[in-house]
Backbone as JSON, one array per atom type, in Angstrom:
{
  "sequence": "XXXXXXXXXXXXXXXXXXXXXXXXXXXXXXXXXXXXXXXXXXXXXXXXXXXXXXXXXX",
  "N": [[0.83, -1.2, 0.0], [2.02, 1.02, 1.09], [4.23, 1.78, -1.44], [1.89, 1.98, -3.16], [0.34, 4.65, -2.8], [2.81, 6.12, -2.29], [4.07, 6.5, -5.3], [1.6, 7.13, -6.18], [1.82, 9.65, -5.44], [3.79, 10.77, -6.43], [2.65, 11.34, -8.73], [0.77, 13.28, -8.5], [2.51, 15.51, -7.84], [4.03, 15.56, -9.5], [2.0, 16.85, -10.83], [1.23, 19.28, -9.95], [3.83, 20.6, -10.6], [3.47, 20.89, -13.13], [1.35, 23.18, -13.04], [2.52, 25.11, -12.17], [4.0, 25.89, -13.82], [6.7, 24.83, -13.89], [7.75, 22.72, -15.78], [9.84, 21.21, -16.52], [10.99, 19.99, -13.78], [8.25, 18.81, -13.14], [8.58, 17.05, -15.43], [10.53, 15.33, -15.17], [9.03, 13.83, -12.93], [7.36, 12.6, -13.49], [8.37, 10.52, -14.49], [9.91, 9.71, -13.21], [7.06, 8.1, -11.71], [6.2, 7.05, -13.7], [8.35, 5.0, -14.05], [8.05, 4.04, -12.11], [5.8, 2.16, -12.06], [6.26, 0.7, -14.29], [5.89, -1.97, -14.58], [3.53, -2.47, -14.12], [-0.31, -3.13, -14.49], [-0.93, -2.29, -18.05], [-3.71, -1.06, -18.77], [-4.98, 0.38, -16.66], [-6.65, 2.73, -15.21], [-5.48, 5.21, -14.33], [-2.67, 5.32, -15.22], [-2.84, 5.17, -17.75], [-4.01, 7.92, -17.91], [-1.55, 9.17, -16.74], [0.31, 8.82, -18.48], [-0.67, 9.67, -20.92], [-0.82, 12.29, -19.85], [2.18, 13.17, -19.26], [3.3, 13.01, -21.84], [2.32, 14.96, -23.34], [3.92, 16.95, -22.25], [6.28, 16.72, -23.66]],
  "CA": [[0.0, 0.0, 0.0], [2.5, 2.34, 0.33], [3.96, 1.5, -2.56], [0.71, 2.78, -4.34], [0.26, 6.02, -2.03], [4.17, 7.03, -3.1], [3.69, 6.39, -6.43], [0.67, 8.42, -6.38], [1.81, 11.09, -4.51], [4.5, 11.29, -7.31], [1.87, 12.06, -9.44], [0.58, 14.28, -7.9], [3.61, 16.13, -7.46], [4.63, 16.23, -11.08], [0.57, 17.59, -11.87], [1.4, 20.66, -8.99], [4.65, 21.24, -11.46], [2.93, 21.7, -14.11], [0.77, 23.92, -12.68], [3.32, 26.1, -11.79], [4.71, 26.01, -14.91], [8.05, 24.06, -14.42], [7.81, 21.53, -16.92], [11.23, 20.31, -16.36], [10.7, 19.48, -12.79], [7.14, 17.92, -14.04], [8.78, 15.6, -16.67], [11.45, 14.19, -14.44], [8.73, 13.64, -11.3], [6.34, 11.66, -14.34], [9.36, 9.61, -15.35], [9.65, 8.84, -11.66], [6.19, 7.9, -11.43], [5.96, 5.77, -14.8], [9.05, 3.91, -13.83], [7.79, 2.68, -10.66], [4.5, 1.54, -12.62], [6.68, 0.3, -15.61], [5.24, -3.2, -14.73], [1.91, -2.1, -13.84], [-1.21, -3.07, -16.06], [-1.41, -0.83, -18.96], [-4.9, -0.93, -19.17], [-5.36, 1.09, -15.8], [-6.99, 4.42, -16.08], [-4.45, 6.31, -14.04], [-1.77, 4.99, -15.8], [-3.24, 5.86, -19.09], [-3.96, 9.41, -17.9], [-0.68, 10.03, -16.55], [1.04, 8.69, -19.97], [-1.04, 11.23, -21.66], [-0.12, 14.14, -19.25], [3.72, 13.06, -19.86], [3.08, 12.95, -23.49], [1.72, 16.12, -23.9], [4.83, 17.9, -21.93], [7.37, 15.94, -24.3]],
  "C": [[0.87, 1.25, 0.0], [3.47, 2.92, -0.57], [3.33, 2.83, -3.74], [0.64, 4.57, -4.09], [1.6, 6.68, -2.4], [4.06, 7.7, -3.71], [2.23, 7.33, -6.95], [0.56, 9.89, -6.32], [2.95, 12.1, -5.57], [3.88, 12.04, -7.86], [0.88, 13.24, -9.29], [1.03, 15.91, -7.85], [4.09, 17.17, -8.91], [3.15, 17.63, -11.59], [0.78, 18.74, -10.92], [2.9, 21.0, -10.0], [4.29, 21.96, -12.27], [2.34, 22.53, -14.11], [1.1, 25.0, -12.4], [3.98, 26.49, -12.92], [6.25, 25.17, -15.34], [8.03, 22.55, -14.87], [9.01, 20.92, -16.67], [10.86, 19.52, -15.12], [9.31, 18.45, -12.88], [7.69, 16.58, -14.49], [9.47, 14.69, -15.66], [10.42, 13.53, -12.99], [7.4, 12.41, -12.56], [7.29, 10.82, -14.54], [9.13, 8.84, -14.27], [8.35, 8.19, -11.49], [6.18, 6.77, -12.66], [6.87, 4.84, -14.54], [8.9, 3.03, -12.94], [6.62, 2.13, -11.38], [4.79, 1.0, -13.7], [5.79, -1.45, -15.9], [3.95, -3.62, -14.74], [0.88, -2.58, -15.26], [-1.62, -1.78, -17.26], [-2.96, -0.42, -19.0], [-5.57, 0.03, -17.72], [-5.51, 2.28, -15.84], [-5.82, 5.34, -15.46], [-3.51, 6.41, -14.21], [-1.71, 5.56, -16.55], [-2.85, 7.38, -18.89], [-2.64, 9.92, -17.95], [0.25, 9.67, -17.78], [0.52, 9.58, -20.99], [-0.24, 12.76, -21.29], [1.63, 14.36, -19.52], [3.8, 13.57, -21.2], [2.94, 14.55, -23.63], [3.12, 17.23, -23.07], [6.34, 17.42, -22.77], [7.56, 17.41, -25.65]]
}
């Protein structure tokens, strides 16, 4: 469980970057977050999402 709660909190983290505008800090806190979920089911929606929100700061 906390694990998941981390890993979440990454995401989190990176989506308050972006928000602020530092995209750099963003990308590298999504990398962090996709790498710990690299094994994770793709088919999970918050996965998906946050491979979008990456995507779109690339």
């Amino acid at each position: 469980e906390n694990f998941v709660t981390g890993a979440l909190a990454r995401l989190q983290l990176a989506r308050a970057y972006v928000l602020q505008g530092d995209t750099t800090k963003a990308k590298t806190v999504y990398n962090d977050f996709l790498t710990l979920w690299k094994d994770a089911d793709p088919d999970i929606p918050i996965l998906k999402q946050a491979k979008a929100e990456y995507a779109k700061l690339q």
